[in-house]
C-alpha positions as CSV (number, residue, x, y, z in Angstrom):
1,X,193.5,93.2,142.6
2,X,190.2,92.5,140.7
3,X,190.8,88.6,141.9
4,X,191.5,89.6,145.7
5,X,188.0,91.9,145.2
6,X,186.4,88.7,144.2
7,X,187.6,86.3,146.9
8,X,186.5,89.0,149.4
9,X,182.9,89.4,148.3
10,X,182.7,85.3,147.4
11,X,183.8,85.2,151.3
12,X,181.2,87.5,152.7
13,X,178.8,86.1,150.8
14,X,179.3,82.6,152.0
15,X,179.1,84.2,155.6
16,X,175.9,85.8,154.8
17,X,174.4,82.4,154.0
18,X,175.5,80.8,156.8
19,X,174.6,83.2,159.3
20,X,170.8,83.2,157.8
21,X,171.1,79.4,157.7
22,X,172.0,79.7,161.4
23,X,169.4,82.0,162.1
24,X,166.3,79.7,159.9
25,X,167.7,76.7,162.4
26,X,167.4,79.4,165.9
27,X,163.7,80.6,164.3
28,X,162.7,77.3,163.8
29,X,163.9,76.0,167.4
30,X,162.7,78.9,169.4
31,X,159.1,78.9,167.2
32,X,157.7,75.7,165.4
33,X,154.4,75.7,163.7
34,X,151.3,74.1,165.3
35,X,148.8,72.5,162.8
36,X,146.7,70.8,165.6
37,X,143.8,73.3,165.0
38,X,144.3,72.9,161.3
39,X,144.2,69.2,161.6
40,X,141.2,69.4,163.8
41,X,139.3,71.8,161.4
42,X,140.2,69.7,158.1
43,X,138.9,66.4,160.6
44,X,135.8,67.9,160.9
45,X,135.0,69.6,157.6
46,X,135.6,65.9,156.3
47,X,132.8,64.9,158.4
48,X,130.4,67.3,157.5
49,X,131.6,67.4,153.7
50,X,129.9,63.7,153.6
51,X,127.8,63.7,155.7
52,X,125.8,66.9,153.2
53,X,127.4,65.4,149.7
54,X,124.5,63.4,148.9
55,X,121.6,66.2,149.5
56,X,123.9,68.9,148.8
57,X,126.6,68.0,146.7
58,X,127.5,71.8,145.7
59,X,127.6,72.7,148.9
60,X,129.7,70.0,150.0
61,X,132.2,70.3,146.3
62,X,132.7,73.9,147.7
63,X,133.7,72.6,151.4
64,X,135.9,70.0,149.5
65,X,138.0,72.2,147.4
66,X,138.6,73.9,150.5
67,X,139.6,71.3,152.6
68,X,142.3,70.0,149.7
69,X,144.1,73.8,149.4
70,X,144.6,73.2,153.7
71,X,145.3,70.1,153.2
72,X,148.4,71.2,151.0
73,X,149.3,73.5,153.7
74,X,149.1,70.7,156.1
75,X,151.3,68.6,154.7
76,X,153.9,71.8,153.2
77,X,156.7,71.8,155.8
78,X,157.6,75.2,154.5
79,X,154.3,76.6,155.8
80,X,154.4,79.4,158.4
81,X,152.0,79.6,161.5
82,X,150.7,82.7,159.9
83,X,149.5,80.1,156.4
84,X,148.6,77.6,158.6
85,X,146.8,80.3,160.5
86,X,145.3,81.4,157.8
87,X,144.1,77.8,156.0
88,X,142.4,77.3,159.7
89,X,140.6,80.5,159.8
90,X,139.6,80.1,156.1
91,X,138.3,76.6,156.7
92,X,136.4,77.6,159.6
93,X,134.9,80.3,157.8
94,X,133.8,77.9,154.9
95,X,132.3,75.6,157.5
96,X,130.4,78.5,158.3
97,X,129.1,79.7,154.7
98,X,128.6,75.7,153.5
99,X,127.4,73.7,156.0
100,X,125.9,75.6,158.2
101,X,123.4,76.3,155.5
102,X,123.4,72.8,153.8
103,X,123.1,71.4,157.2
104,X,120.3,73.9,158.3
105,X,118.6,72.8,154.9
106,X,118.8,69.2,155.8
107,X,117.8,69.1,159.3
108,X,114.8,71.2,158.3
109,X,113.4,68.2,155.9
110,X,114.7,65.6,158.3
111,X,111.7,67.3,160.6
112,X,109.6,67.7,158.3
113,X,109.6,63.9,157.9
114,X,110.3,62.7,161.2
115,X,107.0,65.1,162.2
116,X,105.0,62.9,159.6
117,X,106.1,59.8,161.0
118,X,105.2,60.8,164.3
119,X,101.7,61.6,163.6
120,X,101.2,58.5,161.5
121,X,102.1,56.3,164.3
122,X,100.7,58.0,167.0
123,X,97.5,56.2,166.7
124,X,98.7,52.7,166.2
125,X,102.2,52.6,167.3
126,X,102.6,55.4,170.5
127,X,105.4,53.3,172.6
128,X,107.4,53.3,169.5
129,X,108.1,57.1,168.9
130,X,109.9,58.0,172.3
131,X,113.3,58.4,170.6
132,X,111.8,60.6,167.6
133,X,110.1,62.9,170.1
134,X,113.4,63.6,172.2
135,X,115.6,64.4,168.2
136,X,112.5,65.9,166.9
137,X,112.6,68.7,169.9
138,X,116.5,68.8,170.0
139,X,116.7,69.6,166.3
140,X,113.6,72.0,166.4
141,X,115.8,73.8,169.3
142,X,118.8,73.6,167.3
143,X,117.3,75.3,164.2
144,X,115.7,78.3,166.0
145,X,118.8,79.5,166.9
146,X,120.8,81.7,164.6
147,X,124.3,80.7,165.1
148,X,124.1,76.9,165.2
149,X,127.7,75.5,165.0
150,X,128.0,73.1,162.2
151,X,129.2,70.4,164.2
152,X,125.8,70.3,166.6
153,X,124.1,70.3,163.2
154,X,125.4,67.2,161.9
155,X,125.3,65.7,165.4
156,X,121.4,66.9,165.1
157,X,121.0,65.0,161.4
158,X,123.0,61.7,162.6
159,X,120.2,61.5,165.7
160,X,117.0,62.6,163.4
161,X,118.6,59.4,161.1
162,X,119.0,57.5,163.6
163,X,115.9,57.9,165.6
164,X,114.1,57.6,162.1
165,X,115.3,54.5,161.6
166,X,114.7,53.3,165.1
167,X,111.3,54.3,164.6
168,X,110.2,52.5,161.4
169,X,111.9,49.5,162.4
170,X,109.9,49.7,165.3
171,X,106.9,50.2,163.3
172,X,107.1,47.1,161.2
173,X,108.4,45.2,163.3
174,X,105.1,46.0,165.2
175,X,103.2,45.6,161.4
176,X,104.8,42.4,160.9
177,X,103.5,41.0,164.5
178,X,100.4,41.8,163.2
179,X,100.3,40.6,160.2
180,X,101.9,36.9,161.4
181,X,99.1,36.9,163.8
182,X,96.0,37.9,160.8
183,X,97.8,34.9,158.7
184,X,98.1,32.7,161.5
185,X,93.9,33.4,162.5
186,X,93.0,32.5,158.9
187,X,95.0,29.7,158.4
188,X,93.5,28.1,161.4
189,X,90.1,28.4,160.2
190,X,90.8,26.9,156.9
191,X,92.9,24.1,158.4
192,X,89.6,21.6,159.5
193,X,88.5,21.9,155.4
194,X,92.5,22.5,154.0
195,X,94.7,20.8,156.7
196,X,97.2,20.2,154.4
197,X,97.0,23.5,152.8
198,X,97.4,25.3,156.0
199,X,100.2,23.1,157.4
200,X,102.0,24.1,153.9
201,X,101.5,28.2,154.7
202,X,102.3,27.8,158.4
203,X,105.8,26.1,157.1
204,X,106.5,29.4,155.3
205,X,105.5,31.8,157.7
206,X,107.5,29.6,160.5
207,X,110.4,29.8,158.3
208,X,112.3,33.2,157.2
209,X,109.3,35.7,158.2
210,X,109.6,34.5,161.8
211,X,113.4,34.0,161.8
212,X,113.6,37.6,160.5
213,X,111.2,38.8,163.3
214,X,113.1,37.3,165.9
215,X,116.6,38.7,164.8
216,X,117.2,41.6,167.1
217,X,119.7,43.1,164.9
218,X,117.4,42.6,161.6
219,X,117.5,45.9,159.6
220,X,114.9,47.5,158.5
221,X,115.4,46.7,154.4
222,X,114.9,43.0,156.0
223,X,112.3,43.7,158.5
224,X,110.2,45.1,155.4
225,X,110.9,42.2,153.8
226,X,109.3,40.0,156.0
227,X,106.3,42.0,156.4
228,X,105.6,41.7,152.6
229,X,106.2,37.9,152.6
230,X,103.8,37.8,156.0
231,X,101.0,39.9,153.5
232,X,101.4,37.7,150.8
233,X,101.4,34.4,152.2
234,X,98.2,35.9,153.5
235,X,97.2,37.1,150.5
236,X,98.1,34.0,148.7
237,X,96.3,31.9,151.1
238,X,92.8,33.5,150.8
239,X,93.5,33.3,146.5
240,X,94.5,29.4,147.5
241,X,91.1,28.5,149.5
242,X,89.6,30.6,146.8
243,X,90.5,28.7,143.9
244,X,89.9,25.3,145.5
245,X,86.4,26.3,146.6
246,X,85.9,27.3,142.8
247,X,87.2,24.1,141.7
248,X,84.7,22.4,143.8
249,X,81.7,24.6,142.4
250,X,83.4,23.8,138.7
251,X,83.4,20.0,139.3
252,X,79.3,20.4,140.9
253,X,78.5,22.1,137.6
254,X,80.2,19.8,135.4
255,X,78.1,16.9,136.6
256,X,74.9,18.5,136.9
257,X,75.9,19.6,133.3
258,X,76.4,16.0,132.2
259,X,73.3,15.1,134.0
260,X,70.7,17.3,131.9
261,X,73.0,17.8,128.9
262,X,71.0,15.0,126.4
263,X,67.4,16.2,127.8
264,X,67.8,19.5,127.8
265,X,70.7,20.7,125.4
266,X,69.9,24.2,125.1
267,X,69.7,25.2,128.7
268,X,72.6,22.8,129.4
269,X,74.8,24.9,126.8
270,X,74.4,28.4,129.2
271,X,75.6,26.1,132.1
272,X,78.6,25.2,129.7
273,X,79.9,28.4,128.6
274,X,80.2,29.7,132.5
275,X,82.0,26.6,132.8
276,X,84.2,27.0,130.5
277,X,84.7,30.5,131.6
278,X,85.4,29.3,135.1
279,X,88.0,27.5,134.2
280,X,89.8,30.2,132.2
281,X,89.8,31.8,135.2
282,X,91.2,29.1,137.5
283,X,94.2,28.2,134.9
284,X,95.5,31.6,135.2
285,X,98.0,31.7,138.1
286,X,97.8,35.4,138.6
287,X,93.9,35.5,139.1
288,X,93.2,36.8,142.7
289,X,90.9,36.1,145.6
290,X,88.5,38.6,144.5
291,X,88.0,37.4,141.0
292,X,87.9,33.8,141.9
293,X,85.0,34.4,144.3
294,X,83.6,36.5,141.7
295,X,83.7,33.6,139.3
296,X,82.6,30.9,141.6
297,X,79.8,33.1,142.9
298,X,78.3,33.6,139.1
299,X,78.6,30.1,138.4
300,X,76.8,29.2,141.2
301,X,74.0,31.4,140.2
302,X,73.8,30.2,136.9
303,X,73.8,26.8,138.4
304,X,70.7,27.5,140.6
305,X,69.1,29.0,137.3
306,X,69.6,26.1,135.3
307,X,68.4,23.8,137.5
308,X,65.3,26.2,138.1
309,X,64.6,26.0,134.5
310,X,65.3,22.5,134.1
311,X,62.7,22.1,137.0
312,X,60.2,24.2,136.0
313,X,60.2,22.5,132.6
314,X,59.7,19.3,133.8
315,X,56.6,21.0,135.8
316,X,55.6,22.3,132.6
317,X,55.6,19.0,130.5
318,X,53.5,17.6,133.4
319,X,51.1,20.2,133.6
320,X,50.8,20.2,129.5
321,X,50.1,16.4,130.2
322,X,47.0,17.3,132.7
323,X,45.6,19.8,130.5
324,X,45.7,17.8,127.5
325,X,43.9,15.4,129.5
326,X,41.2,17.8,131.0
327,X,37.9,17.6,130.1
328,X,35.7,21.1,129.5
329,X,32.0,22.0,129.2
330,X,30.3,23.2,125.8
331,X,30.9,27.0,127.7
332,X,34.6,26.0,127.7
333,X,34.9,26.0,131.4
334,X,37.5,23.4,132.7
335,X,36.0,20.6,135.1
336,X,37.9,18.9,137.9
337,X,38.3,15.7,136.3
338,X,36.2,13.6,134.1
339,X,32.5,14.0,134.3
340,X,30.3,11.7,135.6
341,X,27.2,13.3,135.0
342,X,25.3,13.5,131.9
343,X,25.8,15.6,129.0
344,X,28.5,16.6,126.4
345,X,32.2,17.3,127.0
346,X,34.9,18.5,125.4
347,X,38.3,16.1,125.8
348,X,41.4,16.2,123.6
349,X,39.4,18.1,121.1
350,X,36.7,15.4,120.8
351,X,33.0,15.4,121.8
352,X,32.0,13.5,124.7
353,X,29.0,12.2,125.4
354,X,28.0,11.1,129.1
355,X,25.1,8.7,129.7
């Protein structure tokens, strides 16, 4: 009896899991789940989840935990449309709280900077701020309204970005023209007294710099580049005609130096030191153009001193010479010459008498 019992409730039993079997497969059939809105809101969290990470990186681990717990719905075929429902509305939601904020906060620096940029090129640079002008009043717009979506947020920072960037490569590209043309003007001045020289820097600046200005898709890490190898070589060029003019007032000085250096040894040792001084200066490699013309422009004063005191001694000795020759009166006045009337003179400390 107990046995028969058994078999009968074993039975119904196996019907009651068949029939609920049956009726998962009929549910199932009649109602699948839809994740398309859950895939679309997890494909755009992503997005925005990197796009704040690096100036928000709270914000954007919040968004991120998030977006993992719907991504386990995603990919849980057991989920109902009511989870799924829910991981979509949630995510949503979290979009909402995270990056509208974070996104709000970075679009609000963005014009902060792109307005500096704009004013600092106004002046020099008007044609090239056209695209900043057009993101800088979209994302102004954008901000002043309350209920910004998230996604025409981070379409508003990847066009402030871009038109940034647009704008400061148009800027030194512009610079860099510029500065080509100021190192070009200089070394054709120097080139009658440097020719070789000049045909040396114009090798340089016809070389990458140009190459780099000429590349259309040159970033603007390269475009900066250049412009600091244009202001350089321009730099380097004035220090270069620098130092040779300084090694021409060195060699002057050296043989006016050995000219006087027996007669007049004293004055000649002043002349020396600034020499010697001058050429401290010119060994050293990281001297610059205003120190060499600073050096060169003291040694030629002390040249022109030296040889102003070298002159005027030699007037001096000359002059001693005519005095000590000079003939004087008994009243000590000095006569033009010697007398060549009668009386008694004084000359070289002797008494002279005139018959």
């Amino acid at each position: 009896m107990m046995k028969k019992i058994f078999n009968t409730l074993r039975t119904a039993r196996m019907a009651m899991m068949l029939t609920l079997a049956l009726m998962a497969v009929q549910t199932a059939q009649a109602d699948p789940t839809d994740k398309t809105a859950l895939a679309t809101a997890i494909g755009q969290a992503e997005q925005i989840a990197d796009t704040i990470k690096t100036a928000f990186p709270i914000e954007a681990s919040v968004l991120t935990s998030v977006i993992d717990g719907c991504k386990d719905v995603q990919n849980n075929e057991n989920a109902t449309q009511a989870d799924i429902d829910f991981a979509t509305a949630t995510l949503n939601q979290s979009l909402e709280q995270c990056a509208r904020v974070a996104l709000s906060r970075a679009l609000t620096v963005l014009v902060a900077q792109g307005e500096a940029l704009r004013d600092s090129c106004q002046q020099k640079h008007p044609d090239a701020i056209n695209d900043l002008v057009g993101a800088l009043s979209n994302s102004t717009y954008l901000l002043s309204l309350p209920d910004a979506q998230p996604l025409l947020l981070q379409m508003a920072v990847i066009a402030m970005q871009e038109a940034m960037n647009r704008t400061r490569i148009a800027v030194v590209r512009k610079d860099l023209d510029d500065t080509i043309a100021q190192v070009e003007a200089y070394l054709d001045s120097i080139r009658p007294t440097y020719p070789d020289y000049a045909e040396g820097v114009t090798a340089i600046v016809n070389g990458l710099i140009k190459i780099t200005r000429d590349d259309p898709n040159a970033t603007l890490p390269e475009l900066i580049g250049a412009q600091n190898r244009a202001h350089t070589a321009l730099t380097q060029s004035k220090a270069g005609v620098a130092r040779f003019k300084l090694r021409e007032t060195m060699q002057e000085a050296e043989d006016y130096y050995n000219s006087i250096k027996e007669g007049n040894p004293c004055t000649a040792s002043v002349l020396q030191h600034i020499i010697d001084a001058a050429k401290a200066v010119n060994d050293n490699l990281d001297t610059n153009q205003p120190e060499l013309e600073l050096t060169k422009s003291v040694l030629d004063l002390v040249m022109q001193q030296t040889k102003a005191a070298v002159e005027t001694g030699i007037n001096d000795v000359r002059a001693a010479a005519r005095v000590a020759d000079a003939y004087y009166d008994l009243s000590g006045r000095l006569l033009n010459g010697k007398p060549s009337n009668k009386g008694i003179f004084i000359n070289n400390g002797q008494k002279i008498i005139m018959k």
